[in-house]
C-alpha positions as CSV (number, residue, x, y, z in Angstrom):
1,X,73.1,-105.0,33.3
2,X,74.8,-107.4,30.8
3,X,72.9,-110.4,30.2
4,X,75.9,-112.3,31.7
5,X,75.8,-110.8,34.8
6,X,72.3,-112.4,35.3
7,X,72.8,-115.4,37.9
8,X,69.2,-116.3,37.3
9,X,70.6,-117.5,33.7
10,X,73.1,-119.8,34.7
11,X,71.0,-121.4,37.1
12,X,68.6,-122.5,34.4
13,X,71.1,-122.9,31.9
14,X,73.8,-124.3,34.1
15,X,71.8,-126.8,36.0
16,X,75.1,-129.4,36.4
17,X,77.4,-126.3,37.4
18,X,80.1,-126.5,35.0
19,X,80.8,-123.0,36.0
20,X,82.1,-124.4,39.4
21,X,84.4,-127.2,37.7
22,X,86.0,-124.3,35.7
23,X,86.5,-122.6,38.7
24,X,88.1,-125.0,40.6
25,X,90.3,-125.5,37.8
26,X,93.5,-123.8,40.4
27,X,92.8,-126.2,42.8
28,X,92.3,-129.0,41.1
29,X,96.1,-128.0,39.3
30,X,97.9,-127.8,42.6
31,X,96.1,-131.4,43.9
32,X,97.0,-132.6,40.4
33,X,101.2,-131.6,40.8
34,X,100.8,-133.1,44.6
35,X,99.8,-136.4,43.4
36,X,102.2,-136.7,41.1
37,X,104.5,-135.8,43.7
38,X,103.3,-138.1,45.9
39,X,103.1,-141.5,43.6
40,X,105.9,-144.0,43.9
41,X,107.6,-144.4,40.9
42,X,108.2,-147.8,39.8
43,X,111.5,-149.0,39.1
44,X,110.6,-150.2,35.5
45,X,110.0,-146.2,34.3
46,X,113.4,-144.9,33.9
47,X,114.8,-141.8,31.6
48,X,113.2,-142.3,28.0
49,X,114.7,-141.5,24.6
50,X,111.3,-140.4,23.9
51,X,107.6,-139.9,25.1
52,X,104.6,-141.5,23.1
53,X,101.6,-140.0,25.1
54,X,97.8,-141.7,23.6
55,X,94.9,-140.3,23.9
56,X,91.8,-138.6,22.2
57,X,89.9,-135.0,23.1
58,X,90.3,-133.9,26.4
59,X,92.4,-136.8,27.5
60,X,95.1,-135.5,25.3
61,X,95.2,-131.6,25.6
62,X,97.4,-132.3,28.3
63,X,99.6,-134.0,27.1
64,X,100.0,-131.9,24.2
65,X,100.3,-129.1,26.3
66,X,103.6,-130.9,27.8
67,X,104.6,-131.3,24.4
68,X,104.7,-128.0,23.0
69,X,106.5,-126.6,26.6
70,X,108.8,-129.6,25.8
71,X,109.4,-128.8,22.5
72,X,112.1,-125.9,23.1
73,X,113.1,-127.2,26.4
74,X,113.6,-131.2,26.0
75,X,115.9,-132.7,23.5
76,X,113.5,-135.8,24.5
77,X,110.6,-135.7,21.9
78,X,107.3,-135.9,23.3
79,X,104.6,-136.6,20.7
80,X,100.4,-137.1,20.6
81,X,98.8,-140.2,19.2
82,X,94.9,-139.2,19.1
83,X,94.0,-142.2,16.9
84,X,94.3,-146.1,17.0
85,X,98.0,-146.6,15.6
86,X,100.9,-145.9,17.4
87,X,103.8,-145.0,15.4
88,X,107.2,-146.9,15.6
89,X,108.5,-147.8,19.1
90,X,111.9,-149.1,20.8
91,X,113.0,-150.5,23.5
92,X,113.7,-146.7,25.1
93,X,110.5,-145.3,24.4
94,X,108.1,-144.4,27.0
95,X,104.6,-144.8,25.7
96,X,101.7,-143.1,28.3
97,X,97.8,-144.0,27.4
98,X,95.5,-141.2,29.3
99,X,92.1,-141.9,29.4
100,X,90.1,-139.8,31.9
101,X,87.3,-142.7,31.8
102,X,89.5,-145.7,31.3
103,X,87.2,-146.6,28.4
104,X,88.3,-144.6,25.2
105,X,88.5,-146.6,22.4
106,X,91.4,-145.6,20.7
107,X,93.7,-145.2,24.1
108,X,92.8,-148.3,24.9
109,X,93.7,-149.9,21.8
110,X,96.9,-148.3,21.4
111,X,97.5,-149.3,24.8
112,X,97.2,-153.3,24.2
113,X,99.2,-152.6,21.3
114,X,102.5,-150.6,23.5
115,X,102.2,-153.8,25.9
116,X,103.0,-156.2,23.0
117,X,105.8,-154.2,22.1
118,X,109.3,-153.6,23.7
119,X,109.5,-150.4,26.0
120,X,108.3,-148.7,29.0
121,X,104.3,-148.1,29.7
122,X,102.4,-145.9,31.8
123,X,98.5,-145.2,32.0
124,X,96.8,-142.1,33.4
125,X,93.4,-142.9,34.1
126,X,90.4,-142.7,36.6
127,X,89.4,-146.0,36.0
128,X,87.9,-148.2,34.0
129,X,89.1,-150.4,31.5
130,X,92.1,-148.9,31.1
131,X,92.7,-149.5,34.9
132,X,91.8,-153.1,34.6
133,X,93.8,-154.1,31.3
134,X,97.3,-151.7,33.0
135,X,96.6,-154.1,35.6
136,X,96.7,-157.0,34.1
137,X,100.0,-156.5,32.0
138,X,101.7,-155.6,35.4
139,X,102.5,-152.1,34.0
140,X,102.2,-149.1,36.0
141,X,99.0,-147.1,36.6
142,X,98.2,-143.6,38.0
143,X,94.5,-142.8,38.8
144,X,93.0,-139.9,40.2
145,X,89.4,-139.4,41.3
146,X,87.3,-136.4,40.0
147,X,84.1,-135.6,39.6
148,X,83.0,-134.1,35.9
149,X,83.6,-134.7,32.3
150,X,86.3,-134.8,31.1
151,X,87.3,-131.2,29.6
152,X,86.7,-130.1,33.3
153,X,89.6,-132.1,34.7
154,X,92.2,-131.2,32.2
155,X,94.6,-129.8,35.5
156,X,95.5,-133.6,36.0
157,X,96.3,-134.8,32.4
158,X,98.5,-131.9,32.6
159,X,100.3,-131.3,35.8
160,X,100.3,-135.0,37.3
161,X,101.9,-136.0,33.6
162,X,104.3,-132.6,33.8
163,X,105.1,-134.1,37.0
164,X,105.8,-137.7,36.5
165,X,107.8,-137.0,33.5
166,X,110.0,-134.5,35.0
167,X,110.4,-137.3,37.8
168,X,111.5,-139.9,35.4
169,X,113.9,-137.4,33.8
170,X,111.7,-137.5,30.8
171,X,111.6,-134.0,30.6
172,X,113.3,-130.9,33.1
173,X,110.6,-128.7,34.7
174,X,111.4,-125.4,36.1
175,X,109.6,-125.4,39.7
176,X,108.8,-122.0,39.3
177,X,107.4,-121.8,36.1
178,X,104.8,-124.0,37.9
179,X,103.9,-122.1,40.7
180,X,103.3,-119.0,38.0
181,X,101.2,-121.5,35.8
182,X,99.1,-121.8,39.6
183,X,99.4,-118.0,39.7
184,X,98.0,-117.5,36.2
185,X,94.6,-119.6,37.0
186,X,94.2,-118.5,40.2
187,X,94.1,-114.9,38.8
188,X,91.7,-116.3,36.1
189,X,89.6,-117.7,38.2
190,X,89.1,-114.1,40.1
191,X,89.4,-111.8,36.5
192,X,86.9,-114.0,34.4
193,X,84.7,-115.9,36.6
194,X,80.7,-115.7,37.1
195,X,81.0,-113.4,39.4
196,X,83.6,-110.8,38.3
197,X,81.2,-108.3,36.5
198,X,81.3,-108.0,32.2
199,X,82.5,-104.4,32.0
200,X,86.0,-105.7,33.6
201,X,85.8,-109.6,32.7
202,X,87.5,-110.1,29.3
203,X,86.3,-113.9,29.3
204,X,82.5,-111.9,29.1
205,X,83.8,-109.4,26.5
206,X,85.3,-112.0,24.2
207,X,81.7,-114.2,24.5
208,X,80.0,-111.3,23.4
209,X,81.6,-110.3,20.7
210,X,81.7,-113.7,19.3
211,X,78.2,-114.5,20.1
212,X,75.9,-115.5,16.9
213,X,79.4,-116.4,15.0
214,X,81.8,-119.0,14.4
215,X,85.1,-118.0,15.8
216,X,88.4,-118.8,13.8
217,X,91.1,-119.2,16.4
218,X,94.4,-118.4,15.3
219,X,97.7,-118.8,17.6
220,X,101.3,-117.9,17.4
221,X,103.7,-120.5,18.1
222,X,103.5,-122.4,21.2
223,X,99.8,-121.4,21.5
224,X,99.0,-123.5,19.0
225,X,97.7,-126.4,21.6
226,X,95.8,-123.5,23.3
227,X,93.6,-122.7,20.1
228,X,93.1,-126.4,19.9
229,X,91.5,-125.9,23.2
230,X,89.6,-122.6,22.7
231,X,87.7,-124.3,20.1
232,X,87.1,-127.5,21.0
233,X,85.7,-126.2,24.6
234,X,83.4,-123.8,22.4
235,X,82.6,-126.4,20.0
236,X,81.6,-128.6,23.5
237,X,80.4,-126.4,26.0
238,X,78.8,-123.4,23.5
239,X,77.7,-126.6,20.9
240,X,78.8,-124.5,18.3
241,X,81.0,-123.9,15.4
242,X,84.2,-123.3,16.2
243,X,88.3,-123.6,14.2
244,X,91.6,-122.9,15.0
245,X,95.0,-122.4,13.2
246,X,98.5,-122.1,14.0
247,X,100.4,-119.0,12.7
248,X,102.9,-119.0,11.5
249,X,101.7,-121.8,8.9
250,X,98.2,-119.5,8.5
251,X,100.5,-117.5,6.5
252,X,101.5,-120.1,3.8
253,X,97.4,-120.5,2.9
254,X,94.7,-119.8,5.2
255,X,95.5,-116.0,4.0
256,X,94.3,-116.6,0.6
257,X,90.7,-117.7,1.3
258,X,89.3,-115.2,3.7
259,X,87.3,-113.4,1.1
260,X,85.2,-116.4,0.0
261,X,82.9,-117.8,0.3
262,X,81.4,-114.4,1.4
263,X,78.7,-116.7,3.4
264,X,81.5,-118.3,5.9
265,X,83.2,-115.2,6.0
266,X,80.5,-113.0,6.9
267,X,79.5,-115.4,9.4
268,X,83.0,-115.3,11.0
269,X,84.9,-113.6,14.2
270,X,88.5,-114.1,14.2
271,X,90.6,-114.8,17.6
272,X,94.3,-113.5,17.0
273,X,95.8,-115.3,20.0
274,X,99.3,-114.4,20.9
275,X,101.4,-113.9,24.5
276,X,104.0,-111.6,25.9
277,X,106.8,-114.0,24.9
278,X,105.5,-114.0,21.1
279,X,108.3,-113.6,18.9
280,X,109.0,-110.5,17.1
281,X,108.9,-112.2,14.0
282,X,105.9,-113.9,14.5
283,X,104.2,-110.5,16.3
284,X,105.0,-108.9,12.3
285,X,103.0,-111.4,11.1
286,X,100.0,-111.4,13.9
287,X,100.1,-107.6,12.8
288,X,100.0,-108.5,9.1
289,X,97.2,-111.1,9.2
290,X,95.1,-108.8,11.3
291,X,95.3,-106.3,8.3
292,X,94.1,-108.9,5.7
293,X,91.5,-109.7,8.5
294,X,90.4,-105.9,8.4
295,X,90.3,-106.1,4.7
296,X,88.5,-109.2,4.5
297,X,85.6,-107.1,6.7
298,X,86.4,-110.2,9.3
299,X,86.1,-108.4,12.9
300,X,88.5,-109.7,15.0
301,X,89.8,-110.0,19.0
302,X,93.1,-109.5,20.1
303,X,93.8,-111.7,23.0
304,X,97.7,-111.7,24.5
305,X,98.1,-114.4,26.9
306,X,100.3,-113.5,29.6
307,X,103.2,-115.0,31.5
308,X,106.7,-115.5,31.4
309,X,107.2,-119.0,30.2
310,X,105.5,-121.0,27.5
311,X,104.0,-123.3,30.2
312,X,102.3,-119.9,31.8
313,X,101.3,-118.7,28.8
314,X,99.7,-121.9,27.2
315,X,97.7,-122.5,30.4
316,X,96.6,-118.8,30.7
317,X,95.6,-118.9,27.6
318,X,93.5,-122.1,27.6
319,X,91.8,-121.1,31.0
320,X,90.4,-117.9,29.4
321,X,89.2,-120.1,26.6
322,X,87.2,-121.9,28.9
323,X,85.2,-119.6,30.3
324,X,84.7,-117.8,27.1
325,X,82.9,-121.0,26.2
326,X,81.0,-120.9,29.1
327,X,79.9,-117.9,28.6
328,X,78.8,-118.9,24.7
329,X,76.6,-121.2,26.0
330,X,74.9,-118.8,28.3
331,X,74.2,-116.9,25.2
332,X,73.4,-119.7,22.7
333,X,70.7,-120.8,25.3
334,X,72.4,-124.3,25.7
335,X,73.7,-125.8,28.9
336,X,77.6,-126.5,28.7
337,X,77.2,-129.8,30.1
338,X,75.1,-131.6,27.2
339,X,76.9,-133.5,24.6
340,X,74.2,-135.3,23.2
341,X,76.3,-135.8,19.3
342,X,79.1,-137.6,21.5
343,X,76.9,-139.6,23.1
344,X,75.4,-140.8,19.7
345,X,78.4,-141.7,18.3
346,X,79.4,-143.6,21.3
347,X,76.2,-145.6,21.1
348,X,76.8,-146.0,17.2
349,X,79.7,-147.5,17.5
350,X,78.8,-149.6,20.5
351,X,76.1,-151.2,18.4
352,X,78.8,-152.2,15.7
């Protein structure tokens, strides 16, 4: 029996149960598009020229989800802020601060910042300051309730923000696209969870072939936001090294350096993310950079996302991410709940 087939391990490993928050990932998507269903728009949020959407880690994948899908179907640019500084506004610009606790720094500060400019606002939040200071400036505020941190709730930031901006006529959403994004996780959720065994659970395969080695994550296109997300959820939940790189850029650079230092790249795996909608000039390259890969003596896994749309594909592709993470952390003996270095920092700063 694979070790990951052993439930005694992620009982002591898994004592919070992250494994059930990634599971109910499908649900929590569909409760997510409800609520932004259900909202009641205010009459200050009307069609943008553009999207301005602020937040850091988890708070912003997303939104940067939304705006990759938007970036071939929109001519309304939606762009990520992850720091303090927005960039220049106007008076048609729709600025959105997500926060899952209300307290991040920098979403909050960008925040104050958009209400002291002209132009529209919005906050996405659970709570917390953010909640208090929206508030305050009369500007509107959507809050949801969910349990978990806050790269286990990443179904809200994405489809109650798809939602809203598709009923602001920020951005055009294809009903159906969304009901296959629900599709893709529910199928996930049976294909790669705990319980599906490891000889037919690619989520298990992919952990153990990465396992003891820092996977480089490179995506094609779109899927660029979804390597974001593979390795910051295995650099999180596995508390382990972990890169990513968009191709076709990778071929302009990264290309050049895989033979050195022969440290790094023997300790490397390399993640050649791609989807059934890849372009065929972008699959020649996928094809190409595996073959420097081969001749680098860098093993790699060939992951192709599946679905129809870029929205289907990107969240496919994230949600296998996930549990490949989880599953890191069953083998790197940690518990995929701990952050302990992001707690530091917070308390770093705090004392500043």
């Amino acid at each position: 029996m694979s070790l990951l087939d052993d439930t005694d391990l992620f009982t002591r490993l898994d004592p919070s149960d992250m494994r059930s928050l990634i599971a109910a990932l499908p649900t929590q998507a569909r409760k997510g598009w409800e609520q932004g269903k259900q909202w009641d728009v205010p009459d200050s949020l009307t069609p943008p020229s553009r999207v301005v959407i602020a937040g850091s880690g988890a708070s912003a994948i997303g939104g940067e989800i939304i705006a990759a899908v938007a970036a071939n179907q929109s001519t309304i640019p939606i762009e990520i802020v992850r720091g303090f500084e927005l960039p220049q506004t106007d008076a048609k610009t729709l600025i959105v601060a997500s926060s899952f606790s209300g307290d991040t720094e920098e979403a909050l500060t960008a925040f104050r910042k958009a209400t002291k400019r002209p132009g529209q606002c919005l906050s996405i939040t659970t709570g917390g300051l953010l909640a208090k200071v929206t508030r305050e400036a009369d500007r509107p505020l959507f809050t949801y309730t969910l349990d978990g941190p806050p790269r286990s709730t990443f179904s809200y930031g994405l489809f109650s923000l798809l939602c809203l901006l598709s009923r602001i006529g920020a951005l055009e959403v294809d009903r159906s696209e969304v009901e296959c994004a629900f599709g893709a996780l529910e199928y996930g959720a049976k294909a790669w969870g705990v319980q599906s065994p490891h000889e037919s659970n690619f989520a298990k395969q992919i952990a153990s072939q990465i396992a003891g080695r820092a996977p480089m994550i490179i995506a094609a296109d779109f899927l660029h936001v979804a390597g974001r997300r593979w390795a910051t959820q295995v650099n999180e939940n596995a508390s382990q090294w972990a890169f990513h790189a968009a191709l076709p850029e990778v071929d302009h650079n990264l290309v050049v350096g895989l033979s050195a230092p022969v440290a790094i790249r023997d300790s490397l795996t390399a993640v050649m993310l791609q989807s059934e909608i890849t372009p065929p000039q972008s699959l020649l390259r996928v094809r190409a950079v595996t073959e420097l890969l081969d001749a680098a003596t860098i093993p790699h896994v060939d992951v192709t996302a599946k679905g129809a749309s870029a929205l289907e594909s990107i969240v496919s592709a994230c949600y296998l991410g996930d549990w490949v993470s989880l599953y890191l952390a069953m083998l790197n003996d940690v518990d995929p709940m701990s952050v302990p270095a992001i707690e530091y920092i917070k308390d770093a700063v705090k004392k500043h």
